[in-house]
N, C-alpha and C positions, 0 to 999 in steps of 0.2 A: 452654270445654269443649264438643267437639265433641256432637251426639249420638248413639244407635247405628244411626239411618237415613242420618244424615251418613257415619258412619264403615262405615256396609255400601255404602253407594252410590261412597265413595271407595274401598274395598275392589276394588269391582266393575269399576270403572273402570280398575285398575291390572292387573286379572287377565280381563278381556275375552275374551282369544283362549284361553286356559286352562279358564272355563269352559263356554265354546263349545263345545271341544273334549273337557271331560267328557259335557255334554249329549247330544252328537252320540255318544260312545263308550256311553252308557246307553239309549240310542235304539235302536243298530243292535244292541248285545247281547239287546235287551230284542224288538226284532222277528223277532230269528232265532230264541230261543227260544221264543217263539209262532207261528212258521212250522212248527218242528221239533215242538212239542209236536201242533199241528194234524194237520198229515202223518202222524205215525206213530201215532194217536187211529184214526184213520182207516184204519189198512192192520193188517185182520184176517189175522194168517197163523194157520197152521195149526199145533200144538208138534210138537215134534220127540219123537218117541218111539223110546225107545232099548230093546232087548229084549235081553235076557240069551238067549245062545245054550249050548248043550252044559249 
């Protein structure tokens, strides 16, 4: 009977480029959305006010 560090390390071994590839995909989503949240944090606009005419 294997045990469950055995059997996550053999896991890991067989799925290598898979979770490279999630890592990498939760990296770059995870930086853009801290790029985007920073940037628009930061850019004070002015609201748009809309006036009722006649």
């Amino acid at each position: 009977m294997s045990t469950p560090l055995a059997y996550t390390k053999a896991w890991f071994d067989a799925h290598k480029r898979e979770c490279i590839l999630a890592l990498l995909l939760f990296l770059v989503s995870t930086a853009s959305f801290a790029a985007g949240y920073l940037f628009a944090r930061d850019a004070n606009q002015t609201p748009i006010v809309i006036e009722k005419s006649g």
